[in-house]
Backbone bond lengths (Angstrom), bond angles and torsions (degrees), N, CA, C in turn:
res aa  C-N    CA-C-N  psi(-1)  N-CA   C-N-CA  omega(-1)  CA-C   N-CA-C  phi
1 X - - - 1.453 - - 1.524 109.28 -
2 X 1.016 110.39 150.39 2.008 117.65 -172.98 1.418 96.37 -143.35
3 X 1.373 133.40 127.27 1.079 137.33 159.08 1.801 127.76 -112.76
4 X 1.273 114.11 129.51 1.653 110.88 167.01 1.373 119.65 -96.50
5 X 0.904 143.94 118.77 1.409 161.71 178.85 1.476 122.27 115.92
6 X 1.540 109.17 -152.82 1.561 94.42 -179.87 1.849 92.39 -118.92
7 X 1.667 107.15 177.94 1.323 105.75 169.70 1.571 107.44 -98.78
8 X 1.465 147.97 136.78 1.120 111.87 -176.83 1.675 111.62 -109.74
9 X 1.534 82.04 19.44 1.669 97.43 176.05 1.647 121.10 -107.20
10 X 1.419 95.94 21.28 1.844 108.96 -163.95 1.643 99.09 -77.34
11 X 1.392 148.00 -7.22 1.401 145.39 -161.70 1.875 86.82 -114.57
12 X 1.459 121.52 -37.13 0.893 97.76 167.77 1.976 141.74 -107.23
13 X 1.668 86.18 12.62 1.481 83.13 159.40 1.283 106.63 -118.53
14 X 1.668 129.62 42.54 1.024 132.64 158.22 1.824 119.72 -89.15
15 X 1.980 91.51 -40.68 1.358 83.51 168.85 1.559 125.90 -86.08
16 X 1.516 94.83 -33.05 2.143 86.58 160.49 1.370 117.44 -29.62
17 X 1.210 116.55 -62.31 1.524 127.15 -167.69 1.508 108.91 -49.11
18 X 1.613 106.14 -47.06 1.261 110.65 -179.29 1.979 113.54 -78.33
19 X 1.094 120.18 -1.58 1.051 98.76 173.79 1.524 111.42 -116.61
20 X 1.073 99.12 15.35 1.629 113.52 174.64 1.638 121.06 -82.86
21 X 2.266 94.85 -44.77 0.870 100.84 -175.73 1.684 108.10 -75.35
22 X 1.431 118.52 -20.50 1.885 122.40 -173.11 1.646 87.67 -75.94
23 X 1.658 141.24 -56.51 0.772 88.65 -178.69 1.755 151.88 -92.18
24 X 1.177 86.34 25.47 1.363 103.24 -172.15 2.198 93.72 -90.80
25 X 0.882 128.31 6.43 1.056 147.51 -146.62 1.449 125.37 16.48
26 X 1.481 112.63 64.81 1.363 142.39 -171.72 1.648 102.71 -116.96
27 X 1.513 105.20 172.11 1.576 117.85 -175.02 1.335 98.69 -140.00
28 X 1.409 116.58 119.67 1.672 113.11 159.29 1.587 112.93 -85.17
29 X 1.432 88.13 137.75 1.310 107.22 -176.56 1.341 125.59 -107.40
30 X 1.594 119.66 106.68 1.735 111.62 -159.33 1.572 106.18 -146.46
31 X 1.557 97.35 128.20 1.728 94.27 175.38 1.498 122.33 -84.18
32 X 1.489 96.93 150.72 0.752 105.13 167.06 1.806 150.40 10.77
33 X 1.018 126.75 114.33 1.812 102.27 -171.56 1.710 124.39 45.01
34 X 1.296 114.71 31.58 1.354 131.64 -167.16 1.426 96.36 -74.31
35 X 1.505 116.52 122.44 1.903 115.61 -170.28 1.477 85.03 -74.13
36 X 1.727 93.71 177.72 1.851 116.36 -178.12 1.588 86.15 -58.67
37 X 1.315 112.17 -49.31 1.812 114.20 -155.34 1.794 118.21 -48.10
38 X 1.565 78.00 -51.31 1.723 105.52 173.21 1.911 113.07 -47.00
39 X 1.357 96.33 -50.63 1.343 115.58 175.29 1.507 126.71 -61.34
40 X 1.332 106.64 -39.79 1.493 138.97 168.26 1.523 119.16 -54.97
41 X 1.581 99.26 -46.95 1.271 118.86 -172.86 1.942 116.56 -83.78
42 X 1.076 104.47 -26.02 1.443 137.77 -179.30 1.496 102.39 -69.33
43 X 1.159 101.66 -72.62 1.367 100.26 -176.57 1.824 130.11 -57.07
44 X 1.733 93.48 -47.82 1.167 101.85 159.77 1.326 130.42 -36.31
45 X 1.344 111.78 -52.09 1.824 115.84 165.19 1.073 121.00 -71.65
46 X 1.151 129.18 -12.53 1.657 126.29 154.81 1.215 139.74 -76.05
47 X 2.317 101.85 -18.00 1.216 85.87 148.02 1.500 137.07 -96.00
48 X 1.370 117.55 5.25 1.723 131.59 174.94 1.388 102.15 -88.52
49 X 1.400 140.53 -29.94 1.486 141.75 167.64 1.984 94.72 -32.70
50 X 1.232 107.84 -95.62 1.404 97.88 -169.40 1.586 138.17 -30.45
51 X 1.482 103.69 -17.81 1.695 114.08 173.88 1.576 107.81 87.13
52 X 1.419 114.15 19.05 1.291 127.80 -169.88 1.719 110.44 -83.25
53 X 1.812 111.63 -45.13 1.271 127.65 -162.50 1.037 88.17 -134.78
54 X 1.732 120.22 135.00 1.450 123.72 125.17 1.648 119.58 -38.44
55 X 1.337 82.69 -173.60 2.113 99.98 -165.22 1.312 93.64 -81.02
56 X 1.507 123.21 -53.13 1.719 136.65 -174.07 1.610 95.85 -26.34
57 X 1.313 92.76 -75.22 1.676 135.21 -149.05 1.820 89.93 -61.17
58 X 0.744 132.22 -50.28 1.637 151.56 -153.88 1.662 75.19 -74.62
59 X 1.174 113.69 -90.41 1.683 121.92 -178.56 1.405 115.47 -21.48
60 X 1.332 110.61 -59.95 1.298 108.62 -174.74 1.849 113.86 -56.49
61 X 1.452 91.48 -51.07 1.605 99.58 168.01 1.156 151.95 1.67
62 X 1.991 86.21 -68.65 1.504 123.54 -171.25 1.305 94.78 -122.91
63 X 1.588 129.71 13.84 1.791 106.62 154.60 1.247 101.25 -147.65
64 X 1.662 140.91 56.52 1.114 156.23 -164.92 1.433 109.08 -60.09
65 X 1.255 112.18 141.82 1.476 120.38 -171.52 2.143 109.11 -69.07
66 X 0.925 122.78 -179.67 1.528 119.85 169.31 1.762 103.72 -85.00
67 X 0.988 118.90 101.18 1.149 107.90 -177.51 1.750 111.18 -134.32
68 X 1.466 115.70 18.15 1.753 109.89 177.45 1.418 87.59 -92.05
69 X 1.509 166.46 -60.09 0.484 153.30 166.48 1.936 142.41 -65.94
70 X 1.004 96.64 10.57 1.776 120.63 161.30 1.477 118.68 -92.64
71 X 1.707 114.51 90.89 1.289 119.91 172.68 1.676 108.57 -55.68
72 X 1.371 118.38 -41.51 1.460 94.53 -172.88 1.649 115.42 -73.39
73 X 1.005 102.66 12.39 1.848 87.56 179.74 1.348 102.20 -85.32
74 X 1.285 100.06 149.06 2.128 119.82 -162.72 1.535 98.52 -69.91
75 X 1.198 113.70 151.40 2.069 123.08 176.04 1.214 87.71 -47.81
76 X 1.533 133.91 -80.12 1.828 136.29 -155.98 1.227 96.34 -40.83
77 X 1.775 121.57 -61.17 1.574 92.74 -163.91 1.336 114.44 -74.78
78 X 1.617 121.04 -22.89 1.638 103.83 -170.78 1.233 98.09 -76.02
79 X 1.356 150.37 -15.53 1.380 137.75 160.46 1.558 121.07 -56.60
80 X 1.286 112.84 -41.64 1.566 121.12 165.01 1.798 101.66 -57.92
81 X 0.860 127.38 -69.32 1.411 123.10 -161.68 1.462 115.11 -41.60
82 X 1.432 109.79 -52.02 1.535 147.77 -168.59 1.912 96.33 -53.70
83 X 1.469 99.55 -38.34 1.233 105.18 -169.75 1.004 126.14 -95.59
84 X 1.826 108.70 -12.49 1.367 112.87 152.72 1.556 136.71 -91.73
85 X 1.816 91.44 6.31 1.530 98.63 176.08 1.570 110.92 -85.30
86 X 1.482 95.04 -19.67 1.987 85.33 176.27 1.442 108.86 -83.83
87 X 1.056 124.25 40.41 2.011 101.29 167.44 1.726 79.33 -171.45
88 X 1.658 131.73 23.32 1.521 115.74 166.33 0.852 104.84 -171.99
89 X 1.725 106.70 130.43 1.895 116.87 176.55 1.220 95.20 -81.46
90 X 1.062 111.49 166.41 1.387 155.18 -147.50 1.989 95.77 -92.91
91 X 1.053 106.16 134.09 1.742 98.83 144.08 1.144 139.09 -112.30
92 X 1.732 133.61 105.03 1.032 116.47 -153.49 1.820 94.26 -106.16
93 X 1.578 94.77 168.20 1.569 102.47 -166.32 1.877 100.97 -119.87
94 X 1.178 111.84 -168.06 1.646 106.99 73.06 1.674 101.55 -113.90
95 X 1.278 115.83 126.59 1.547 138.30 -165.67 1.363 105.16 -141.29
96 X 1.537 98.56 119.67 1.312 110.92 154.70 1.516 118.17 -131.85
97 X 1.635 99.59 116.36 1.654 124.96 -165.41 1.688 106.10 -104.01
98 X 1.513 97.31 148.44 1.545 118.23 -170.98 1.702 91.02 -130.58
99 X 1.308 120.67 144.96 1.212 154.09 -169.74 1.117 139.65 -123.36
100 X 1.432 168.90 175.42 1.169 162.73 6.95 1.355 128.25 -93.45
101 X 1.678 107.72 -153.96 1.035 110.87 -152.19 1.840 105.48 -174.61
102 X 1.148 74.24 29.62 1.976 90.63 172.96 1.879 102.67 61.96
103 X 0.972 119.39 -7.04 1.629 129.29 173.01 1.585 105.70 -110.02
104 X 0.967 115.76 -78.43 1.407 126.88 150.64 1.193 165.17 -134.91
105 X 1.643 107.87 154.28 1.535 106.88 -145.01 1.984 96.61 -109.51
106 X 1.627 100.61 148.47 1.457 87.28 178.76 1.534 85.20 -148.57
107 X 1.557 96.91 -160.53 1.442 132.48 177.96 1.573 115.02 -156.14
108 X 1.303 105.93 128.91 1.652 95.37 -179.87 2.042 99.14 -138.63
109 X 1.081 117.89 171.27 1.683 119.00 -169.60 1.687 90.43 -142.98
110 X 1.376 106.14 124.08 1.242 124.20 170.39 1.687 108.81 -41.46
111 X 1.677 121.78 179.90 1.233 105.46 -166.95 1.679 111.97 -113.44
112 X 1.155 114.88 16.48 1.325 147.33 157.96 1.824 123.08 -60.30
113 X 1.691 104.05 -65.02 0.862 115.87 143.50 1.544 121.77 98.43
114 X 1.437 110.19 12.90 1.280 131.75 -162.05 1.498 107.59 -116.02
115 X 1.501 104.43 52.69 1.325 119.50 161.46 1.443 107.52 -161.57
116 X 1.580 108.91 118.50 2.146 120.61 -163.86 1.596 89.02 -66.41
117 X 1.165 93.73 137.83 1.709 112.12 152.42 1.175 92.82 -119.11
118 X 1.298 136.19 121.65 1.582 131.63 100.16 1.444 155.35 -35.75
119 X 1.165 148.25 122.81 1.296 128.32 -152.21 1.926 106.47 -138.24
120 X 1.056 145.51 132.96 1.085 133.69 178.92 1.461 112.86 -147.52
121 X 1.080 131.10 117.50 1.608 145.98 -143.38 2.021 107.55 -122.17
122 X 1.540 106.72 128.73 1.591 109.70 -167.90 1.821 84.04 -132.67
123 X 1.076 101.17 -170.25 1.539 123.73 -173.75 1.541 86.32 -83.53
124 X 1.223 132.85 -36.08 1.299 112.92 -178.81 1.442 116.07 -142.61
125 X 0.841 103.21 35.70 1.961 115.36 164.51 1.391 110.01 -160.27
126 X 1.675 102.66 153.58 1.327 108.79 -179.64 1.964 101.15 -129.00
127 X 1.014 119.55 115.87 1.254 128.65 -165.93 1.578 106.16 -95.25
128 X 1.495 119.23 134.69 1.190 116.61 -172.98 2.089 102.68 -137.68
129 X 0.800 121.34 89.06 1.680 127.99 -172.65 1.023 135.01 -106.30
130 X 0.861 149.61 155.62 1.664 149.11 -157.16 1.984 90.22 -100.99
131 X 1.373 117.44 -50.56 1.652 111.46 178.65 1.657 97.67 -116.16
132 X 1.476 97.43 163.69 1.901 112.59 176.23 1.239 93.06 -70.68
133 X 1.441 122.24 169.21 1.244 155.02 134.54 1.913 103.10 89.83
134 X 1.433 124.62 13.41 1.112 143.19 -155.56 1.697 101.93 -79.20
135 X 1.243 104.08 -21.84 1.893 118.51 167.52 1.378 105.51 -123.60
136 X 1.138 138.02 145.22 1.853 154.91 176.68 1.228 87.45 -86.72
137 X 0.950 127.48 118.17 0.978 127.71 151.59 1.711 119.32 -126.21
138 X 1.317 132.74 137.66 1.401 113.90 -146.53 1.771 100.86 -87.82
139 X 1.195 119.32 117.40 1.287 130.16 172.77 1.848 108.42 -5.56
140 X 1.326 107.58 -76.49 1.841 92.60 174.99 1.228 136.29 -70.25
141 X 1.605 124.92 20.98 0.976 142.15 168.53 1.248 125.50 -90.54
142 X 1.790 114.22 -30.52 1.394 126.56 158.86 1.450 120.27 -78.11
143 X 1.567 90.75 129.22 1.754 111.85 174.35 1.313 124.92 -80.38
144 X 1.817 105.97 -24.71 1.588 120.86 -163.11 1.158 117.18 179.31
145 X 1.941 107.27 105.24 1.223 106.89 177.87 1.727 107.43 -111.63
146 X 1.336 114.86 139.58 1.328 127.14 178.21 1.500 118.31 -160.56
147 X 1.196 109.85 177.56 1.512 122.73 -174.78 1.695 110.75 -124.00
148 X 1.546 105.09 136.79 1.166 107.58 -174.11 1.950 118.03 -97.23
149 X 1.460 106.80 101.68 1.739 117.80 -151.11 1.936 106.02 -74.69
150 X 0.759 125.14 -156.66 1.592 137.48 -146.42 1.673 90.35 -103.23
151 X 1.657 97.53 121.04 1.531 108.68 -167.88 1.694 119.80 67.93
152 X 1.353 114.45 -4.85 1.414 109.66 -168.54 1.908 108.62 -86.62
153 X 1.397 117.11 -179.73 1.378 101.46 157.71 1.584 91.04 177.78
154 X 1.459 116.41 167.22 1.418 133.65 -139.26 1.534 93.32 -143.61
155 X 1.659 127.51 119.28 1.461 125.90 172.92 1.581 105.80 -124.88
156 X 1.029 98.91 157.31 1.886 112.61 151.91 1.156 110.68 -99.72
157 X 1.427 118.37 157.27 1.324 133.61 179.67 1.880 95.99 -137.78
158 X 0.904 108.12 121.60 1.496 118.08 -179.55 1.826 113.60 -95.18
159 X 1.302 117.53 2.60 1.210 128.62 163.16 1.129 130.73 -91.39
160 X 1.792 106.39 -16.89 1.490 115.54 -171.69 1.854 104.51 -127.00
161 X 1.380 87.32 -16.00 1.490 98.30 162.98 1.384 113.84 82.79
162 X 1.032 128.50 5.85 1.807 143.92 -173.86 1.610 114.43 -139.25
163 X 1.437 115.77 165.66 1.656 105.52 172.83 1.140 125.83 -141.74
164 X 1.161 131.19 152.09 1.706 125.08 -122.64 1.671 71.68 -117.63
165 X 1.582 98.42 165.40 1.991 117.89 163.48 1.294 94.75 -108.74
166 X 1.828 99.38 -179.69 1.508 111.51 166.33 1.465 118.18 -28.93
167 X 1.175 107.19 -72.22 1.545 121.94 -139.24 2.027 99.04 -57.21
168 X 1.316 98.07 -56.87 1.460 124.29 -178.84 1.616 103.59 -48.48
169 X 1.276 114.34 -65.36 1.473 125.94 -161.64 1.575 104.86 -75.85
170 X 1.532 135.35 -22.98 1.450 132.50 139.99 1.268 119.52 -61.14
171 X 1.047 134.76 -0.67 1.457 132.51 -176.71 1.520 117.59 -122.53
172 X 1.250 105.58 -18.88 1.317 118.99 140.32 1.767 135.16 -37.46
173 X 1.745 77.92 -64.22 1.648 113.70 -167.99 1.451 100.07 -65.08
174 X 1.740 127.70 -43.07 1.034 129.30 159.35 1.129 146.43 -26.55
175 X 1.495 98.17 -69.34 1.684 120.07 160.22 1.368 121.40 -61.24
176 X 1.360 121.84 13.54 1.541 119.44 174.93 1.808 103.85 -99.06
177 X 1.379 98.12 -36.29 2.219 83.99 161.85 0.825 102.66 -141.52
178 X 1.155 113.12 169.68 1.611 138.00 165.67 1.679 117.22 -67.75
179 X 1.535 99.52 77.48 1.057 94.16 -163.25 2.001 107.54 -87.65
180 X 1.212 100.61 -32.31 1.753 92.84 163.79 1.532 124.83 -25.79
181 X 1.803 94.93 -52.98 1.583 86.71 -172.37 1.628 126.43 -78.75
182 X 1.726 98.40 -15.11 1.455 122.22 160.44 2.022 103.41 -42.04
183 X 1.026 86.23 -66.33 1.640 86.05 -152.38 1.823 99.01 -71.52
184 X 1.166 108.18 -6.64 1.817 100.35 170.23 1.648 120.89 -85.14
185 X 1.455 84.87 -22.08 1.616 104.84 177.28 1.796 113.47 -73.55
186 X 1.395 93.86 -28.01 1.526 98.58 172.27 1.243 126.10 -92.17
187 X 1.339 117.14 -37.00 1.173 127.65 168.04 1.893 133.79 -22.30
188 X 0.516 135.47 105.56 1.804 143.73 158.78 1.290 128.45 -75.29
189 X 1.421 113.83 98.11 2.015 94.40 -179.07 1.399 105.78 -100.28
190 X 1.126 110.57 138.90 1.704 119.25 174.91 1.555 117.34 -48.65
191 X 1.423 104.58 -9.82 1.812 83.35 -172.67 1.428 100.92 -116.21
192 X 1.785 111.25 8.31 1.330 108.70 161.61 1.165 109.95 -86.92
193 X 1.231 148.28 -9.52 1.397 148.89 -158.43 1.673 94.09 -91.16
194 X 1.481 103.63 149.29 1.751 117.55 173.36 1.275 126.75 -43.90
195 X 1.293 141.00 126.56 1.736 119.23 171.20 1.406 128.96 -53.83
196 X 1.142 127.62 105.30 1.817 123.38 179.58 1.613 91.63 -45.07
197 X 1.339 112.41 -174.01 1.600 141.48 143.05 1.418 109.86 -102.25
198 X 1.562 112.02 133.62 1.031 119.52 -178.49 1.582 121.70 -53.94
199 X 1.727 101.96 -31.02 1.545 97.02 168.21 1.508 126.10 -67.50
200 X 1.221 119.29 -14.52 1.757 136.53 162.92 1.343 138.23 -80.95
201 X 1.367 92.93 -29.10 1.756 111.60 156.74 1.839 112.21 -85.51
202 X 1.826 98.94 166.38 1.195 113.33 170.29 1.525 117.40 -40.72
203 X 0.863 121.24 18.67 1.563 111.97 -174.36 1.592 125.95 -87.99
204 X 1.010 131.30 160.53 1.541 134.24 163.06 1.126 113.74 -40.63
205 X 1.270 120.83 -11.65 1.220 105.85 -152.35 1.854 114.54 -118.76
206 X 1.587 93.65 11.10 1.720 141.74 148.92 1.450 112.24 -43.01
207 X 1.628 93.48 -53.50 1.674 97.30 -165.76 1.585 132.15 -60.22
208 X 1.049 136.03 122.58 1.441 117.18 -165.87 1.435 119.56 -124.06
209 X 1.992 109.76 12.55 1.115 128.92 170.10 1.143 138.30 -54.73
210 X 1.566 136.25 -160.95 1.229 132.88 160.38 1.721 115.68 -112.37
211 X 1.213 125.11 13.47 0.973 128.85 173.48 1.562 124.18 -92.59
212 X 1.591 112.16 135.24 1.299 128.40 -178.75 1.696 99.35 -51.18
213 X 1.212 113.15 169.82 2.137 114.31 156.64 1.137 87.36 -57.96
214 X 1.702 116.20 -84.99 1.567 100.69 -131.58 1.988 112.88 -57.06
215 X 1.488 112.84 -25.03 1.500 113.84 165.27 1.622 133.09 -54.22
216 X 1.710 94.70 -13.74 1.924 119.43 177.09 1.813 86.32 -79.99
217 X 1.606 90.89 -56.38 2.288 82.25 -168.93 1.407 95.15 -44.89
218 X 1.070 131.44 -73.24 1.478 142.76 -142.80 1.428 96.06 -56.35
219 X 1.566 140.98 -44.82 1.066 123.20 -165.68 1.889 101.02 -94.97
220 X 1.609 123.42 8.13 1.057 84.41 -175.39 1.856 92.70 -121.12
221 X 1.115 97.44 37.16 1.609 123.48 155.26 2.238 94.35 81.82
222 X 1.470 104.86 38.29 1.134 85.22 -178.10 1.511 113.22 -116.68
223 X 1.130 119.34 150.60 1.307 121.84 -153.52 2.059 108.46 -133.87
224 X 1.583 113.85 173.54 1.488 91.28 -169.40 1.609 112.45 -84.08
225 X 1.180 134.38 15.09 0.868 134.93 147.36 1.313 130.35 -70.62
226 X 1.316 116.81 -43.87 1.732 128.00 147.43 1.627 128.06 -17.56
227 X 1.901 98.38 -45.04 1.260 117.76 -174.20 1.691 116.65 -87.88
228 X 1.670 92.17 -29.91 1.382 106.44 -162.48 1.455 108.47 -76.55
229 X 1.418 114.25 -49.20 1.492 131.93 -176.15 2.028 115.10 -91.79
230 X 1.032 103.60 -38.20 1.652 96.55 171.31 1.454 104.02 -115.29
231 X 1.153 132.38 -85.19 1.309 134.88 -151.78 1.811 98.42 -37.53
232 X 1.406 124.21 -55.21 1.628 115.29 -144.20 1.221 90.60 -91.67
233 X 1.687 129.24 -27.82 1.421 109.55 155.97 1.091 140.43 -39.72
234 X 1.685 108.15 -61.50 1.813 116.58 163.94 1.542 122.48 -48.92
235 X 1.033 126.97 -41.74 1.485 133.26 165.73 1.924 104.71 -57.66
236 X 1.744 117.13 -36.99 1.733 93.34 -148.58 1.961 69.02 -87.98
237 X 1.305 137.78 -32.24 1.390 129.71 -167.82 1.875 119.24 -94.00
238 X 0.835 73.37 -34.08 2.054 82.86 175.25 1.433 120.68 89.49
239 X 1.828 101.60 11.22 1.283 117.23 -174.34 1.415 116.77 -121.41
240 X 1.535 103.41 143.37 1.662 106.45 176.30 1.234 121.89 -30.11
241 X 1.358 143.38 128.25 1.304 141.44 152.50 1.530 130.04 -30.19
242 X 0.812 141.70 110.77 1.547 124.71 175.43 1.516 122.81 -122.40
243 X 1.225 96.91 127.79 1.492 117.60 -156.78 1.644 119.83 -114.27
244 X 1.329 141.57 -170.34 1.808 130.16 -174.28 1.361 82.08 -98.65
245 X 1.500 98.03 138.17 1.900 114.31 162.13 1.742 124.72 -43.79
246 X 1.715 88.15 -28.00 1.489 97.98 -173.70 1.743 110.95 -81.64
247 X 1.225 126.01 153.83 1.687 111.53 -162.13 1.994 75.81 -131.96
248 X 1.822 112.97 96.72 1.122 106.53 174.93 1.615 126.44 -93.66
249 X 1.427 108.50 26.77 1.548 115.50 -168.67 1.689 98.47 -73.82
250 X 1.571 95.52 174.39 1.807 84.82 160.16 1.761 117.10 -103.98
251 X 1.434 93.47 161.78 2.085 96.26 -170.52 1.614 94.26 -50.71
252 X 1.785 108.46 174.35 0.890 107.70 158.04 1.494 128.90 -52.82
253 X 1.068 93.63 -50.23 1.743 99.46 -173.50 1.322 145.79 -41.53
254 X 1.870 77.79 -16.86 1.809 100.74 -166.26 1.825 89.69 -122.10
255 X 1.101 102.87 23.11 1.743 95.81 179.17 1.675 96.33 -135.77
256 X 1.751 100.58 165.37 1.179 122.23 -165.71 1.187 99.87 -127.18
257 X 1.677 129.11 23.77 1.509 129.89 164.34 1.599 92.20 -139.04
258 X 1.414 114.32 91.67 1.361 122.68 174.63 1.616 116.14 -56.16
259 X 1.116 119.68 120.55 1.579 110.82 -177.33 1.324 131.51 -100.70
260 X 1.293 124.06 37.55 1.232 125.85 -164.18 1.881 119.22 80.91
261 X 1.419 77.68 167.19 2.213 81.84 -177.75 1.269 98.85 -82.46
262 X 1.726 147.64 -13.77 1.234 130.51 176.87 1.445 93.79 -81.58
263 X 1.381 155.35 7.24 1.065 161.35 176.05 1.838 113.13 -86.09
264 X 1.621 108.73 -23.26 0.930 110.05 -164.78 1.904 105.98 -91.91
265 X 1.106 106.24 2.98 1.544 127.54 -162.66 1.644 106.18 -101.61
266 X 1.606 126.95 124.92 1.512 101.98 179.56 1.665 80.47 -114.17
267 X 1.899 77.19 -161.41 1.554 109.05 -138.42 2.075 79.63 -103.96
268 X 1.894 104.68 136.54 2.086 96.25 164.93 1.291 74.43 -113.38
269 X 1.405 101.12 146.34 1.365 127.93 146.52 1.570 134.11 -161.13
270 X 0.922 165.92 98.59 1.261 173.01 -175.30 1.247 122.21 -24.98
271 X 1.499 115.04 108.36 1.515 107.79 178.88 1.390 111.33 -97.81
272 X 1.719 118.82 124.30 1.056 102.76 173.08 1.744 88.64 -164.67
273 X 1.453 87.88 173.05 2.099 95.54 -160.78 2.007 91.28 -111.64
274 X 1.209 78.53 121.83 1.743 110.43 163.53 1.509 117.96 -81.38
275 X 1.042 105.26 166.42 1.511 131.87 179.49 1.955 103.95 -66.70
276 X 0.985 123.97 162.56 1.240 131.77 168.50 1.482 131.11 -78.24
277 X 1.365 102.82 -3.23 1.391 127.57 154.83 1.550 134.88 -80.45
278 X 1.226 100.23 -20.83 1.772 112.38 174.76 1.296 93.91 -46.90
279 X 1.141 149.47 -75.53 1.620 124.77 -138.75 1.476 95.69 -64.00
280 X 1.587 126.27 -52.68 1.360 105.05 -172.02 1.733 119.99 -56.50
281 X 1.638 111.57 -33.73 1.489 116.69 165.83 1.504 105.26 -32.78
282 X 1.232 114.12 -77.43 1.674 136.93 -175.54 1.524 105.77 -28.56
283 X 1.261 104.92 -47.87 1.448 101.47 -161.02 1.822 105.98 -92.50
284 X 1.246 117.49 -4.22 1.324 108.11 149.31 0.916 127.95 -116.00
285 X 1.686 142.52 1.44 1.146 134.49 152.75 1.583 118.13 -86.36
């Protein structure tokens, strides 16, 4: 595996991994200063070690296209996908990964998508590049020039002697199980599940203190802005809040309205400037 860019999801499919492997009651084992790639690459062979997944299938896995919100993707594959979101996070990039395995060789682009693949195809090479024209290749010698787009990716198969695109090589991947009935089999609906008692659930009705509500807000640092901007939103919409990545308050330390111990915790995230396309990226992945 060869990767270009960074993952910016590598801290958190480091600890997935690790709590997959405790509960499976296993230990991952990793040196030192181990890059995302290293990490990337590691894992990947751990999931083809068991003889469970091909390399394709493994890939697709662990760098899944945007597809909860893509009506045109076919029932088989959004059932395949669906089914690899319950037992694997995602890696998001911007990543662009190279592959094989002496059988087959590919290229695939995270689903983000902010790293060029180029691709250019002869009777006997298949070219995969970060810019065009990076090999001469003499104009009537090429069969197929294209670019590999956001979540997509392009393999050889040296058994069948030709090389499949997205669309084909998920639909493939599809038709190898039944993955519909997979994901019904897994499935849980909330209103089949037992009724708690409200004294056993999250409820108020938990509390067994001496404090009034509004003396619960006050100690759990919430204030009417709390109510005004997240809380009565999430209640009038039923949806997560969403707020700037950047957390511009001041630390506790340097403030005189202490905010609680989840206050004492900051925010990683990566600053860096995108293409002018991110919001539409955003809004389908």
């Amino acid at each position: 595996m060869a990767h270009n860019g960074e993952l910016n999801t590598d801290r958190k499919n480091r600890l997935f991994e690790g709590a997959q492997a405790r509960a499976a009651g296993r230990d991952i084992i990793r040196p030192p200063g181990q890059s995302d790639s290293c990490r990337f690459d590691q894992t990947l062979a751990a999931r083809i070690a068991p003889g469970d997944l091909d390399l394709v299938t493994a890939v697709v896995q662990m760098v899944p296209p945007a597809w909860e919100n893509d009506p045109t993707v076919p029932p088989p594959v959004r059932a395949m996908l669906e089914f690899f979101s319950l037992y694997e996070e995602k890696n998001d990039g911007p990543a662009a990964l190279i592959f094989g395995n002496g059988t087959v060789v590919g290229a695939r682009l995270d689903r983000l998508g902010l790293r060029p693949l180029r691709t250019v195809e002869t009777d006997e090479f298949l070219a995969v590049t970060s810019e065009a024209g990076q090999f001469d290749f003499e104009p009537e010698a090429v069969t197929r020039r294209g670019r590999i787009e956001a979540g997509g990716m392009l393999y050889f198969d040296h058994r069948t002697g030709r090389s499949y695109e997205t669309d084909e090589a998920l639909e493939i991947l599809a038709a190898q199980r039944d993955y519909a009935t997979l994901v019904d089999e897994a499935r849980r609906n909330l209103d089949s599940l037992p009724p708690v008692p409200a004294e056993k659930a999250g409820s108020p009705l938990r509390y067994n203190g001496d404090l009034e509500r509004h003396q619960r807000y006050v100690s759990y640092s919430l204030n009417q802005e709390s109510f005004r901007f997240m809380l009565d939103p999430m209640l009038a919409s039923g949806q997560e809040r969403i707020s700037a990545m950047g957390y511009g308050n001041a630390i506790n330390a340097l403030s005189d309205q202490e905010g609680g111990v989840a206050k004492y915790f900051s925010q990683r995230f990566a600053q860096v400037t995108n293409r002018r396309s991110t919001p539409f990226a955003k809004r389908t992945a």
